[in-house]
C-alpha atoms as a printed R data frame, in Angstrom:
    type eleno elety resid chain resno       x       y       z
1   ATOM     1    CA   UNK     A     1 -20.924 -17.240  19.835
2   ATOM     2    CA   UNK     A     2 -19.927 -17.984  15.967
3   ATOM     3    CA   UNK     A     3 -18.918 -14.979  14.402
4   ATOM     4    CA   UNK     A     4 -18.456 -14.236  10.694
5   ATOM     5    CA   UNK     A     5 -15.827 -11.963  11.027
6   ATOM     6    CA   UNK     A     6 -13.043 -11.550  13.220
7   ATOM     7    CA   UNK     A     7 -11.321  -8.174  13.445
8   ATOM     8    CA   UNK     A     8  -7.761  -9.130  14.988
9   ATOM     9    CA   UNK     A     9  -6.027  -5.624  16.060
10  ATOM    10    CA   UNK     A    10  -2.400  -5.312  17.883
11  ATOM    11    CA   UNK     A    11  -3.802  -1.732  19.528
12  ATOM    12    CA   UNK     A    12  -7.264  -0.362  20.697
13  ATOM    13    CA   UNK     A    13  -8.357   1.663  17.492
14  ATOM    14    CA   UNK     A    14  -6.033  -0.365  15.136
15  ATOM    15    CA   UNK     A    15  -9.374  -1.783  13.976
16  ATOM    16    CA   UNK     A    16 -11.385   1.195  13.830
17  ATOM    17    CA   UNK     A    17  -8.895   3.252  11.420
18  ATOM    18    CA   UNK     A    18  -8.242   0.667   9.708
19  ATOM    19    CA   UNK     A    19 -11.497  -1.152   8.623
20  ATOM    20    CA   UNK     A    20 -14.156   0.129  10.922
21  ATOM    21    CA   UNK     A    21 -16.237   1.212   7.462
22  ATOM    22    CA   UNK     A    22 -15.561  -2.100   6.327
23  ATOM    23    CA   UNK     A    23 -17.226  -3.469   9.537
24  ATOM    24    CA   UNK     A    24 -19.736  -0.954   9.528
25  ATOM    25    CA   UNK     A    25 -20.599  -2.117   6.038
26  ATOM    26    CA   UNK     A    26 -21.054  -5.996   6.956
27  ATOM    27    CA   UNK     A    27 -22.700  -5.137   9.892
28  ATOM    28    CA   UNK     A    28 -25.205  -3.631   8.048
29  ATOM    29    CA   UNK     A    29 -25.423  -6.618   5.856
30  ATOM    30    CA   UNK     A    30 -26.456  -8.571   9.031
31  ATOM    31    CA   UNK     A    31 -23.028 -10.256   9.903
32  ATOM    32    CA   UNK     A    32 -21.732 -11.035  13.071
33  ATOM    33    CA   UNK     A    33 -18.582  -9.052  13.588
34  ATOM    34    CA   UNK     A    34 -16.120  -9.099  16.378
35  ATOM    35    CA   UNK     A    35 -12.599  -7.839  17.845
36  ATOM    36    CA   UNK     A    36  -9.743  -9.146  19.503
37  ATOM    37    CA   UNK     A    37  -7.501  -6.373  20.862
38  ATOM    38    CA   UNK     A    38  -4.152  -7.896  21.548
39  ATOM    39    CA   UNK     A    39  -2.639  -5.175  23.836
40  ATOM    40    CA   UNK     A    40  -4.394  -1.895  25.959
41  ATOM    41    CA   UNK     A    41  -2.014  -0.033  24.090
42  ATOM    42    CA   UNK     A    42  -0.173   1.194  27.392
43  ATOM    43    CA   UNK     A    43   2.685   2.335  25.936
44  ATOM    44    CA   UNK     A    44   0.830   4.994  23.964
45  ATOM    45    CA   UNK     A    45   1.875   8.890  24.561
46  ATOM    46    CA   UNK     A    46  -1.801   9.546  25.683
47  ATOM    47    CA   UNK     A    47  -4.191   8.126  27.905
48  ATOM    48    CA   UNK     A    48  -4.068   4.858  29.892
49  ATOM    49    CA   UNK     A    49  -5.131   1.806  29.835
50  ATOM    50    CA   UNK     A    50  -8.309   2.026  31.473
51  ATOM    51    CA   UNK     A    51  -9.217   4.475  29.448
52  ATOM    52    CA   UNK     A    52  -8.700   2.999  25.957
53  ATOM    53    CA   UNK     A    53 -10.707  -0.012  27.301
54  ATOM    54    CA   UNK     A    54 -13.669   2.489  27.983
55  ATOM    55    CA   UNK     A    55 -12.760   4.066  24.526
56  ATOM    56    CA   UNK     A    56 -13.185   0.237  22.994
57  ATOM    57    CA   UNK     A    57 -16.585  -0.205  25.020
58  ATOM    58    CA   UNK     A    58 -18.014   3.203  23.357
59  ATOM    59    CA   UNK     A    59 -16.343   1.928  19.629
60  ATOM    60    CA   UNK     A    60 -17.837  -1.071  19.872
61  ATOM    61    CA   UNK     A    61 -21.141   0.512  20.214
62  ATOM    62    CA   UNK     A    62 -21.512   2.733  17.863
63  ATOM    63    CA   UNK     A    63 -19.809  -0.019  15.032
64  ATOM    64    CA   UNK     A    64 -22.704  -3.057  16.855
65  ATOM    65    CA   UNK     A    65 -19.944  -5.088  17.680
66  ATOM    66    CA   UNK     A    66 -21.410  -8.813  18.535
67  ATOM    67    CA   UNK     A    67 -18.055  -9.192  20.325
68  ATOM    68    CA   UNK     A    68 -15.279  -7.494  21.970
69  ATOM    69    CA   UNK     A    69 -12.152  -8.803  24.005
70  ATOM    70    CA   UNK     A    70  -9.019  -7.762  24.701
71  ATOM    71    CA   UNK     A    71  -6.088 -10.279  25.527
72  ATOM    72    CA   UNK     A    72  -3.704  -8.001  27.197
73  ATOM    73    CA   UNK     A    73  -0.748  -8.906  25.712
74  ATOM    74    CA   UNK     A    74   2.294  -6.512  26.305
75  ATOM    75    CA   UNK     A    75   2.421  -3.547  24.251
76  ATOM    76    CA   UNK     A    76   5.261  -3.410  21.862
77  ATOM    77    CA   UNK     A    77   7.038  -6.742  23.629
78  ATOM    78    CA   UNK     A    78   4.262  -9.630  22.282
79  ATOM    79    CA   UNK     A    79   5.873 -11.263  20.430
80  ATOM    80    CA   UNK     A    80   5.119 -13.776  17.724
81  ATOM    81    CA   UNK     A    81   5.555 -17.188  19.241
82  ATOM    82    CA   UNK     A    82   3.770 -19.945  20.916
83  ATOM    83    CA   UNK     A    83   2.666 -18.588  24.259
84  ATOM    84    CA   UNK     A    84   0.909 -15.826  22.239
85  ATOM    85    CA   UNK     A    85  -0.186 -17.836  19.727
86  ATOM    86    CA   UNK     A    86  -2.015 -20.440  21.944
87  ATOM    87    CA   UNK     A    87  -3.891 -17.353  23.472
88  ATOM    88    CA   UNK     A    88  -4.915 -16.521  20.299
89  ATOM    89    CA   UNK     A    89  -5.998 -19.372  18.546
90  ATOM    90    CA   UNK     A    90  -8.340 -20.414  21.758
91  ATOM    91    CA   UNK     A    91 -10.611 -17.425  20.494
92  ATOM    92    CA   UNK     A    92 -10.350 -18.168  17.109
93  ATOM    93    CA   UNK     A    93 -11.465 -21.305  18.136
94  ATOM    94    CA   UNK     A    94 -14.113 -19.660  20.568
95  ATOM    95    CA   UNK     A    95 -15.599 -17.516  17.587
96  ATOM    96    CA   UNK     A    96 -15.237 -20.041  14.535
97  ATOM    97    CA   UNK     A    97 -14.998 -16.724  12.033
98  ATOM    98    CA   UNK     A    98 -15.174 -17.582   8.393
99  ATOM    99    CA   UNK     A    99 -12.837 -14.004   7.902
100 ATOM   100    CA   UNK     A   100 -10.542 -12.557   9.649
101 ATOM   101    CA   UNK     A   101  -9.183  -9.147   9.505
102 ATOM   102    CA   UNK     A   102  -5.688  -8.430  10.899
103 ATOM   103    CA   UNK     A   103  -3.292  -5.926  10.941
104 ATOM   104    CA   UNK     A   104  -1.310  -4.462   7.956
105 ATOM   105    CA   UNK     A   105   1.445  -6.798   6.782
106 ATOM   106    CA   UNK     A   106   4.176  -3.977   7.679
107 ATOM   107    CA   UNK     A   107   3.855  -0.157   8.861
108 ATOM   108    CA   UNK     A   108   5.798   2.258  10.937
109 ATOM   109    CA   UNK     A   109   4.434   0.636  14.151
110 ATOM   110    CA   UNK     A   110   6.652  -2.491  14.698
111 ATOM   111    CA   UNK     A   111   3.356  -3.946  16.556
112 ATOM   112    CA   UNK     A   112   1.200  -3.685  13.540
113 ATOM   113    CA   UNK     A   113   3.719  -6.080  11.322
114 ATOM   114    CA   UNK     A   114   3.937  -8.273  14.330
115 ATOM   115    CA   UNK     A   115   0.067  -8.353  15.471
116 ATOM   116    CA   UNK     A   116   0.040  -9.441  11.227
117 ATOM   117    CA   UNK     A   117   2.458 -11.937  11.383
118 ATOM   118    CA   UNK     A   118   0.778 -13.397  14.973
119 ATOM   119    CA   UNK     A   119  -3.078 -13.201  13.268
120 ATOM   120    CA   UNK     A   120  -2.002 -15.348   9.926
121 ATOM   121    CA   UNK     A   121   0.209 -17.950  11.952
122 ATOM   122    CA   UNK     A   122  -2.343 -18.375  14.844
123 ATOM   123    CA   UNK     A   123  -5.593 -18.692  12.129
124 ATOM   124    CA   UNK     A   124  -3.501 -21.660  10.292
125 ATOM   125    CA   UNK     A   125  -2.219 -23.098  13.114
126 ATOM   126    CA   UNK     A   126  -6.069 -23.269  14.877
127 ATOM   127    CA   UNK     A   127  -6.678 -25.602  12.144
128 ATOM   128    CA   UNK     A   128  -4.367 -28.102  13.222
129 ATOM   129    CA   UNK     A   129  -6.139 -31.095  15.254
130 ATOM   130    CA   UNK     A   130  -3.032 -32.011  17.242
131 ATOM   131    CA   UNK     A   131  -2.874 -29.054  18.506
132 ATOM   132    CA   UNK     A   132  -5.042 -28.795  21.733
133 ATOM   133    CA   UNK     A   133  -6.606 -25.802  23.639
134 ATOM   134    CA   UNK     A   134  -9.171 -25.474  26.569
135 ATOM   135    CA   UNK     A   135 -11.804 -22.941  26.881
136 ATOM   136    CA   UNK     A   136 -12.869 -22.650  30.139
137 ATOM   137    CA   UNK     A   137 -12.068 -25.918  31.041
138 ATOM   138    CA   UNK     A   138 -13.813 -27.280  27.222
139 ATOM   139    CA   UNK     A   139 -11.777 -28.876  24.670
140 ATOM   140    CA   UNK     A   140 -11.829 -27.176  21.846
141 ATOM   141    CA   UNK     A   141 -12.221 -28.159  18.196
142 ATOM   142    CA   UNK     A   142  -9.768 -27.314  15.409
143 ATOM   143    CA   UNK     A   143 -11.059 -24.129  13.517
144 ATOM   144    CA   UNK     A   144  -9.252 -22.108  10.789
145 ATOM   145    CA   UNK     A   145 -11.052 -19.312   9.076
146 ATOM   146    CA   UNK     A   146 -11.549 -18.986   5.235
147 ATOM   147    CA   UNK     A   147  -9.923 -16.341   4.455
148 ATOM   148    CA   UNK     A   148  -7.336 -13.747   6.314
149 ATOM   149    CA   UNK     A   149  -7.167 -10.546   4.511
150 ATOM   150    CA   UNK     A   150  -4.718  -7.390   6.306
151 ATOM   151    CA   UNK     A   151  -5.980  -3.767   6.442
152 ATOM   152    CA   UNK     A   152  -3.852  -1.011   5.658
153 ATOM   153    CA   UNK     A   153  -2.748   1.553   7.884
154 ATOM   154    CA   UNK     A   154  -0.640   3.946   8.034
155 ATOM   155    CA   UNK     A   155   2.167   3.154   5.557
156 ATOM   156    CA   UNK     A   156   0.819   2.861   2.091
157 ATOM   157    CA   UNK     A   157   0.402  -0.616   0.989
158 ATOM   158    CA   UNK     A   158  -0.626  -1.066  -3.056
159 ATOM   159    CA   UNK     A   159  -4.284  -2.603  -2.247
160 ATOM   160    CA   UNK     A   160  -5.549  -6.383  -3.651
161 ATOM   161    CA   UNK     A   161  -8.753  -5.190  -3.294
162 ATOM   162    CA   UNK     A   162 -11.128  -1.949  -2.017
163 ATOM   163    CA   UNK     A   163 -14.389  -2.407   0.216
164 ATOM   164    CA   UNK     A   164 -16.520   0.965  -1.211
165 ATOM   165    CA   UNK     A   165 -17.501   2.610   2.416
166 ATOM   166    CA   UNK     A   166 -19.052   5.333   1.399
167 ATOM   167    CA   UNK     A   167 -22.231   4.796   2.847
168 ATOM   168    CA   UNK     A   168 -20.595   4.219   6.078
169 ATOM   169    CA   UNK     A   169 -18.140   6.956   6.065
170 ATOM   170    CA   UNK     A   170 -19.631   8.850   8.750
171 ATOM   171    CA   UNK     A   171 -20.074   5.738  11.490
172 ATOM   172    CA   UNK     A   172 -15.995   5.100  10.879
173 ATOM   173    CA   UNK     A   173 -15.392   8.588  12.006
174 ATOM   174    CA   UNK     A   174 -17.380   8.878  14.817
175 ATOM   175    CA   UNK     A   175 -16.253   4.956  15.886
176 ATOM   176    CA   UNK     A   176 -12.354   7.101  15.824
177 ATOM   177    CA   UNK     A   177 -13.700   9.787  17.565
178 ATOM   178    CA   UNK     A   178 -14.726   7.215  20.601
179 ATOM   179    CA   UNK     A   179 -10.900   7.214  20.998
180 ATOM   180    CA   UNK     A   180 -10.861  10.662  22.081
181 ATOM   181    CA   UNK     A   181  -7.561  11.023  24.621
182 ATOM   182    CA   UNK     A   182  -5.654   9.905  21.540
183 ATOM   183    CA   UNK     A   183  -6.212  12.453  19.013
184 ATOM   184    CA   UNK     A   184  -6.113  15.957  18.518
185 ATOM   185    CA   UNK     A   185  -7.716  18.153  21.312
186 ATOM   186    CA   UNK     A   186  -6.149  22.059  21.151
187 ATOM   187    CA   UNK     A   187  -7.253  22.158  25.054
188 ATOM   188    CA   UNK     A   188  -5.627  18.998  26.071
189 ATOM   189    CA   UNK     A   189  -2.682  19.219  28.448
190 ATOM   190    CA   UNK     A   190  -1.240  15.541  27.464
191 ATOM   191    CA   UNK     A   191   1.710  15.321  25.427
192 ATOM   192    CA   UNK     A   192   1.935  15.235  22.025
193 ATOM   193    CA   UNK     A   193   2.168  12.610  19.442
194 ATOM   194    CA   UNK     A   194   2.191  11.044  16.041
195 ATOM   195    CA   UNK     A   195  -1.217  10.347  15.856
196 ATOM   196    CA   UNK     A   196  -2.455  13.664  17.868
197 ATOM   197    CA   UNK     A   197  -1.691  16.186  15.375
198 ATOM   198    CA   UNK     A   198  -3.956  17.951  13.355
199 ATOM   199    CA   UNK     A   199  -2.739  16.741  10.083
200 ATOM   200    CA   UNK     A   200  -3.714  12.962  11.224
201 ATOM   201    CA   UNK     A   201  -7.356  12.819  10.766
202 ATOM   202    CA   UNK     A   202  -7.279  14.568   7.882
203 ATOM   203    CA   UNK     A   203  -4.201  12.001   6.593
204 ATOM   204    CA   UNK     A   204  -6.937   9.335   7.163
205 ATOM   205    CA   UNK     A   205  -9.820  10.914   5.337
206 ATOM   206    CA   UNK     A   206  -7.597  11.446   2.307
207 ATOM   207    CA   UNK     A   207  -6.448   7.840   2.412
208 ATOM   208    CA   UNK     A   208  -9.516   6.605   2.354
209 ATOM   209    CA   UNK     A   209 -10.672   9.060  -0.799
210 ATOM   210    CA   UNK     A   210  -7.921   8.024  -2.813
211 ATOM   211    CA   UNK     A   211  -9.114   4.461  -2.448
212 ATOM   212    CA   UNK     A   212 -12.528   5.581  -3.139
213 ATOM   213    CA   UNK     A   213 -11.523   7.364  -6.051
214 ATOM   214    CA   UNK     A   214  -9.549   4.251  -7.277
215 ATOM   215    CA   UNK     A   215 -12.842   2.457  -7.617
216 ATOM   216    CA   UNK     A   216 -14.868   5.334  -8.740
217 ATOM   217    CA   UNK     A   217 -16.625   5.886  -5.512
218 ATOM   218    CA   UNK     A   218 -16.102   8.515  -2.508
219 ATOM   219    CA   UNK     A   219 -14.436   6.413   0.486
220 ATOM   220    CA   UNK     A   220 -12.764   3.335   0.533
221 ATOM   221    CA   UNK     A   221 -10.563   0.718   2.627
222 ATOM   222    CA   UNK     A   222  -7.858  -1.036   0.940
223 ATOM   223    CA   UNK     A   223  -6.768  -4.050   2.125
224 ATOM   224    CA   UNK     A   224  -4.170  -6.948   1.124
225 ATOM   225    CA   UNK     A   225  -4.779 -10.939   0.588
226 ATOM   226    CA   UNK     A   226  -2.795 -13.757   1.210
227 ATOM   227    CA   UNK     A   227  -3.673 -15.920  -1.049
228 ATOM   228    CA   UNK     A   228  -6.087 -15.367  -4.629
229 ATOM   229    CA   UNK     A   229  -9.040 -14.685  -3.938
230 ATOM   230    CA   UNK     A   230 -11.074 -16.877  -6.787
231 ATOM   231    CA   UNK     A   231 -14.313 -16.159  -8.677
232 ATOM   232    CA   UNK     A   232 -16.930 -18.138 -10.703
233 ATOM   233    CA   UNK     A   233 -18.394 -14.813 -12.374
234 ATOM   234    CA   UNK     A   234 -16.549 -11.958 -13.787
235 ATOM   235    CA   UNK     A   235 -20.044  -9.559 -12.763
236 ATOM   236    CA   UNK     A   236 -18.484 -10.864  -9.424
237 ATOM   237    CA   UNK     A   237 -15.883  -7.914  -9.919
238 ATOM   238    CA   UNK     A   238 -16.977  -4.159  -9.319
Protein backbone atom coordinates (compact mmCIF):
# COMPACT_ATOMS: atom_id res chain seq x y z
CA UNK A 1 0.00 0.00 0.00
CA UNK A 2 1.46 3.60 -1.19
CA UNK A 3 0.96 5.99 1.37
CA UNK A 4 1.22 9.79 1.19
CA UNK A 5 2.37 10.30 4.45
CA UNK A 6 4.46 8.54 6.75
CA UNK A 7 4.28 9.37 10.45
CA UNK A 8 7.76 7.93 11.81
CA UNK A 9 7.48 7.98 15.86
CA UNK A 10 10.37 6.62 18.38
CA UNK A 11 7.30 5.88 21.12
CA UNK A 12 3.55 4.83 20.89
CA UNK A 13 1.80 8.36 21.16
CA UNK A 14 4.95 10.27 19.96
CA UNK A 15 2.81 10.73 16.84
CA UNK A 16 -0.39 11.49 18.30
CA UNK A 17 0.91 14.56 20.56
CA UNK A 18 2.85 15.57 18.26
CA UNK A 19 0.97 15.85 14.87
CA UNK A 20 -2.10 13.76 15.27
CA UNK A 21 -4.24 17.20 14.21
CA UNK A 22 -1.96 17.46 11.48
CA UNK A 23 -2.92 13.87 10.41
CA UNK A 24 -6.34 14.34 11.27
CA UNK A 25 -6.31 17.31 8.93
CA UNK A 26 -4.86 15.35 5.74
CA UNK A 27 -6.89 12.62 6.46
CA UNK A 28 -9.69 14.58 5.98
CA UNK A 29 -8.29 15.87 2.80
CA UNK A 30 -8.42 12.22 1.55
CA UNK A 31 -4.66 11.22 2.05
CA UNK A 32 -3.34 8.08 2.91
CA UNK A 33 -1.61 8.38 6.23
CA UNK A 34 0.39 5.90 8.15
CA UNK A 35 2.75 5.12 11.31
CA UNK A 36 5.77 3.42 12.07
CA UNK A 37 6.28 3.05 15.83
CA UNK A 38 9.90 2.27 16.38
CA UNK A 39 9.74 0.93 20.00
CA UNK A 40 6.48 -0.39 22.45
CA UNK A 41 7.75 2.11 24.64
CA UNK A 42 8.55 -0.58 27.46
CA UNK A 43 10.56 1.36 29.40
CA UNK A 44 7.76 3.81 30.16
CA UNK A 45 6.73 4.36 34.07
CA UNK A 46 3.14 3.15 33.13
CA UNK A 47 1.63 0.44 31.40
CA UNK A 48 3.22 -2.33 29.29
CA UNK A 49 3.79 -3.18 26.22
CA UNK A 50 0.83 -4.97 25.31
CA UNK A 51 -1.04 -2.44 26.34
CA UNK A 52 0.34 0.56 24.42
CA UNK A 53 -0.01 -1.71 21.31
CA UNK A 54 -3.85 -1.95 22.13
CA UNK A 55 -3.63 1.87 22.93
CA UNK A 56 -2.03 2.28 19.13
CA UNK A 57 -4.89 -0.07 17.66
CA UNK A 58 -7.71 2.32 19.34
CA UNK A 59 -5.41 5.70 18.08
CA UNK A 60 -5.25 4.54 14.93
CA UNK A 61 -8.92 4.35 14.73
CA UNK A 62 -10.19 7.17 15.75
CA UNK A 63 -7.19 9.30 13.52
CA UNK A 64 -8.33 6.49 10.09
CA UNK A 65 -4.98 5.39 9.97
CA UNK A 66 -4.48 3.45 6.40
CA UNK A 67 -1.48 1.92 8.21
CA UNK A 68 0.00 1.03 11.42
CA UNK A 69 3.24 -1.01 12.41
CA UNK A 70 5.41 -1.14 14.99
CA UNK A 71 9.15 -2.35 14.55
CA UNK A 72 10.00 -3.15 18.06
CA UNK A 73 13.10 -1.71 18.34
CA UNK A 74 14.54 -1.38 21.97
CA UNK A 75 13.32 1.39 23.93
CA UNK A 76 15.86 3.96 24.77
CA UNK A 77 18.94 1.53 23.36
CA UNK A 78 18.02 1.81 19.24
CA UNK A 79 20.33 3.29 18.17
CA UNK A 80 21.07 5.16 14.97
CA UNK A 81 23.03 2.83 12.77
CA UNK A 82 22.73 0.33 10.07
CA UNK A 83 20.91 -2.61 11.57
CA UNK A 84 18.15 -0.08 12.46
CA UNK A 85 18.33 1.70 9.57
CA UNK A 86 17.88 -1.28 7.13
CA UNK A 87 14.65 -2.08 9.19
CA UNK A 88 13.54 1.10 8.52
CA UNK A 89 14.10 1.93 5.14
CA UNK A 90 12.38 -1.63 4.02
CA UNK A 91 9.02 0.19 5.05
CA UNK A 92 9.81 3.27 3.63
CA UNK A 93 10.32 1.35 0.77
CA UNK A 94 7.07 -0.77 1.51
CA UNK A 95 4.90 2.54 1.75
CA UNK A 96 6.63 4.82 -1.00
CA UNK A 97 5.36 8.13 1.18
CA UNK A 98 5.85 11.38 -0.61
CA UNK A 99 6.16 13.00 3.36
CA UNK A 100 7.34 11.91 6.15
CA UNK A 101 6.85 13.07 9.61
CA UNK A 102 9.46 12.22 12.28
CA UNK A 103 10.31 13.05 15.54
CA UNK A 104 11.49 16.47 16.90
CA UNK A 105 15.10 17.21 15.98
CA UNK A 106 16.04 17.33 19.90
CA UNK A 107 13.82 17.19 23.23
CA UNK A 108 14.20 16.01 26.75
CA UNK A 109 13.62 12.37 25.62
CA UNK A 110 17.05 11.20 24.25
CA UNK A 111 14.79 8.75 21.95
CA UNK A 112 12.96 11.53 20.29
CA UNK A 113 16.46 13.24 18.93
CA UNK A 114 17.55 9.78 18.04
CA UNK A 115 14.15 8.34 16.40
CA UNK A 116 14.92 12.12 14.32
CA UNK A 117 18.23 11.51 13.47
CA UNK A 118 17.27 7.53 12.42
CA UNK A 119 13.93 8.89 10.24
CA UNK A 120 16.11 11.62 8.07
CA UNK A 121 19.19 9.17 7.54
CA UNK A 122 17.01 6.06 6.74
CA UNK A 123 14.50 8.31 4.15
CA UNK A 124 17.88 9.46 2.20
CA UNK A 125 19.54 6.47 2.41
CA UNK A 126 16.17 4.41 0.87
CA UNK A 127 16.95 6.36 -2.11
CA UNK A 128 20.12 4.85 -2.76
CA UNK A 129 19.92 1.95 -5.55
CA UNK A 130 22.95 0.06 -4.25
CA UNK A 131 21.57 -0.35 -1.38
CA UNK A 132 19.36 -3.56 -1.34
CA UNK A 133 16.42 -4.72 0.91
CA UNK A 134 13.86 -7.67 0.73
CA UNK A 135 10.30 -7.51 1.64
CA UNK A 136 9.04 -10.65 2.25
CA UNK A 137 11.29 -12.32 0.18
CA UNK A 138 10.67 -9.17 -2.85
CA UNK A 139 13.37 -6.97 -3.88
CA UNK A 140 12.66 -3.81 -3.27
CA UNK A 141 13.02 -0.60 -5.27
CA UNK A 142 14.90 2.51 -4.14
CA UNK A 143 12.33 5.06 -2.64
CA UNK A 144 13.08 8.37 -0.83
CA UNK A 145 10.24 10.61 0.14
CA UNK A 146 9.88 14.34 -0.88
CA UNK A 147 10.04 15.94 1.90
CA UNK A 148 10.91 15.06 5.82
CA UNK A 149 9.59 17.66 8.06
CA UNK A 150 10.07 16.99 12.36
CA UNK A 151 7.18 17.72 14.79
CA UNK A 152 7.73 19.39 17.90
CA UNK A 153 7.30 18.02 21.17
CA UNK A 154 7.95 18.70 24.22
CA UNK A 155 10.92 21.10 24.26
CA UNK A 156 10.10 24.24 22.41
CA UNK A 157 11.51 24.33 19.02
CA UNK A 158 11.08 28.01 17.04
CA UNK A 159 8.60 26.51 14.21
CA UNK A 160 9.44 26.75 10.07
CA UNK A 161 6.05 26.45 9.60
CA UNK A 162 2.32 25.89 11.48
CA UNK A 163 -0.42 23.35 10.12
CA UNK A 164 -3.85 25.43 11.49
CA UNK A 165 -5.72 22.31 13.37
CA UNK A 166 -8.34 23.88 14.60
CA UNK A 167 -10.93 22.08 13.00
CA UNK A 168 -9.42 18.96 14.20
CA UNK A 169 -8.63 19.91 17.66
CA UNK A 170 -11.01 17.71 19.24
CA UNK A 171 -10.03 14.21 17.20
CA UNK A 172 -6.14 14.97 18.49
CA UNK A 173 -7.39 14.87 21.98
CA UNK A 174 -9.43 12.08 22.02
CA UNK A 175 -6.59 10.11 19.61
CA UNK A 176 -4.25 11.07 23.27
CA UNK A 177 -6.84 10.00 25.32
CA UNK A 178 -6.65 6.31 23.52
CA UNK A 179 -3.35 6.26 25.49
CA UNK A 180 -5.07 6.14 28.66
CA UNK A 181 -2.53 4.08 31.26
CA UNK A 182 -0.14 6.90 30.42
CA UNK A 183 -1.72 9.95 31.57
CA UNK A 184 -3.33 11.37 34.39
CA UNK A 185 -5.96 9.14 36.20
CA UNK A 186 -6.51 10.47 40.16
CA UNK A 187 -7.75 6.66 40.77
CA UNK A 188 -4.85 4.97 39.22
CA UNK A 189 -2.53 3.00 41.48
CA UNK A 190 0.58 3.09 38.86
CA UNK A 191 3.38 5.23 39.56
CA UNK A 192 3.82 8.49 38.67
CA UNK A 193 5.46 10.29 35.90
CA UNK A 194 6.45 13.14 33.68
CA UNK A 195 3.84 12.85 31.39
CA UNK A 196 1.02 11.70 34.09
CA UNK A 197 0.59 14.83 35.87
CA UNK A 198 -2.12 17.04 35.68
CA UNK A 199 -0.27 19.97 34.38
CA UNK A 200 0.66 17.78 31.08
CA UNK A 201 -2.41 17.87 29.06
CA UNK A 202 -3.02 21.12 29.76
CA UNK A 203 0.99 21.93 28.78
CA UNK A 204 -0.12 20.44 25.39
CA UNK A 205 -3.29 22.37 24.80
CA UNK A 206 -1.44 25.61 25.49
CA UNK A 207 1.32 24.64 23.09
CA UNK A 208 -0.73 24.11 20.56
CA UNK A 209 -2.76 27.69 21.17
CA UNK A 210 0.26 29.58 21.10
CA UNK A 211 0.95 28.18 17.66
CA UNK A 212 -2.52 28.85 16.74
CA UNK A 213 -2.35 32.21 17.91
CA UNK A 214 0.97 32.72 15.95
CA UNK A 215 -1.00 32.29 12.77
CA UNK A 216 -4.10 33.97 13.86
CA UNK A 217 -6.09 30.87 14.35
CA UNK A 218 -7.11 28.73 17.61
CA UNK A 219 -4.81 25.43 17.49
CA UNK A 220 -1.85 24.71 15.76
CA UNK A 221 1.23 22.19 15.24
CA UNK A 222 4.54 23.57 14.64
CA UNK A 223 6.89 21.72 12.99
CA UNK A 224 10.63 22.13 11.58
CA UNK A 225 12.09 21.53 7.82
CA UNK A 226 15.16 20.35 6.62
CA UNK A 227 15.60 21.86 3.78
CA UNK A 228 13.44 25.24 2.09
CA UNK A 229 10.50 24.51 1.40
CA UNK A 230 9.97 26.49 -2.18
CA UNK A 231 6.92 28.22 -3.68
CA UNK A 232 5.73 29.42 -7.15
CA UNK A 233 2.93 31.78 -5.56
CA UNK A 234 3.22 34.06 -2.68
CA UNK A 235 -1.06 33.42 -2.11
CA UNK A 236 0.74 30.00 -1.52
CA UNK A 237 1.58 31.48 2.06
CA UNK A 238 -1.25 31.81 4.80
Amino acid sequence: MKLDILVIAAHPDDAELGCSGTIAAQVAKGHKVGIVDLTYGEMGTRGTPETRLQESADAAKILKLSARENLGFKDIFFKDDEMHQLELIRLIRKYQPEIVLANAIRDRHPDHGKGSSLASNACFMSGLRKIETYLDGEFQQAWRPKFVYHYIQNNYIEPDFIVDITDFWDTKVESIMAFKSQFYDPKSQEPSSFISSPEFLPFIESRARDFGHRIMTKYGEGFTVERYIGVKDLFDLK
